[in-house]
C-alpha positions, 0 to 999 in steps of 0.5 A, spaced: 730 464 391 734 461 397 738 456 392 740 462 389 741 466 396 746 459 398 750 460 391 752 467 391 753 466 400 758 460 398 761 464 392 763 469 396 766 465 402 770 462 397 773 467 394 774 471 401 777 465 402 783 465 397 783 470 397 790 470 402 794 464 398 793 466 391 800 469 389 801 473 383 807 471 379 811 477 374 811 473 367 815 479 365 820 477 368 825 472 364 825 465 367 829 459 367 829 454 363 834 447 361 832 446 353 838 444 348 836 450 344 836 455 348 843 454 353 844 460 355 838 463 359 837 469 362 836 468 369 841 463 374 838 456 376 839 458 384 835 465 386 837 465 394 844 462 395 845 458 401 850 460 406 856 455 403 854 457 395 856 464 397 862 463 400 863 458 394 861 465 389 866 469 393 871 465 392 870 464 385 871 471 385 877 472 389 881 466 384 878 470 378 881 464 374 877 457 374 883 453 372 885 454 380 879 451 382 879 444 383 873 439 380 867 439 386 867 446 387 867 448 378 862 443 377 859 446 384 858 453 380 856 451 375 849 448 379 849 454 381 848 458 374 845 452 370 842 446 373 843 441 367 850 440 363 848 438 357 850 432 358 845 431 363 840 434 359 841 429 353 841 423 357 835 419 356 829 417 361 825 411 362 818 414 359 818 410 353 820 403 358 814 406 363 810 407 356 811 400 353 810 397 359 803 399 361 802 398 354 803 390 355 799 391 362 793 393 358 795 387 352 794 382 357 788 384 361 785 384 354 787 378 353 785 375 359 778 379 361 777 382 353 777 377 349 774 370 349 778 363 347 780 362 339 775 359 335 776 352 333 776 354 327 784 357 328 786 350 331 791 345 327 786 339 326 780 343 324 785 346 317 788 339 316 780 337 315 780 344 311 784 343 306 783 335 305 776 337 303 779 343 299 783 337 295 777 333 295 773 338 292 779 340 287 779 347 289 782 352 285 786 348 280 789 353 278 794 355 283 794 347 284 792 345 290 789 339 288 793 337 283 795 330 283 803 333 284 802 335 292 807 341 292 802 344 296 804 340 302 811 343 302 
């Protein structure tokens, strides 16, 4: 009884809380987006102007042509409207790097920590013996490992 009293208590705080700082966003309105399939979007990258981009907007609008804008403020306005050239989208990004990187990390910590030494049976002493005893034996005739014409050894 007073777990379910303490329950209902913090619940109730908690949601008396937040309830000042949760902010609702209107999904129905368009949003903007920088993907090469959709170029144009509705919506410009910069909602609230500062006080030099307006005046850069109205000066825009004054010229009314781009050609007598110089480069700085062309590439300025069109920040303004878009946030990435595509250019700049098409550039690529150092997360495959960072991806293989971690990968190696994670390959030598195993090496180290995971995995224990070779078994001696890897070594190259122990395959020497291994295939002399083999041509002692005369194993597998056929693909003339112990013949007496020691082609196996090339």
């Amino acid at each position: 009884m007073l777990a379910t009293r303490v329950l209902t208590i913090s619940t109730s705080v908690c949601v008396q809380a937040h309830e000042s700082v949760v902010k609702s966003e209107d999904f129905s309105l368009p949003t903007y987006v920088d993907w090469r399939d959709y170029p144009l979007p509705d919506v410009a990258h910069v909602k609230h102007l500062s006080a030099s981009q307006k005046a850069l907007k109205e000066k825009e609008k004054e010229k009314e042509s781009w050609s007598s804008l110089p480069t700085d403020e062309k590439v300025e306005l069109y920040h303004i409207k878009f946030g990435e050239s595509f250019a700049e989208m098409n550039r690529g990004s150092n997360d495959a790097i960072l991806f293989i990187c971690f990968t190696a990390l994670i390959i030598m910590w195993q090496k180290s920590y995971v995995y224990g030494p070779l078994p001696e049976t890897f070594d190259k002493e122990w395959v020497a013996m291994e295939t002399k005893r083999m041509v002692d034996m005369k194993v597998n005739p056929i693909q003339r490992l112990a013949s007496k014409k020691p082609s196996w050894k090339r």
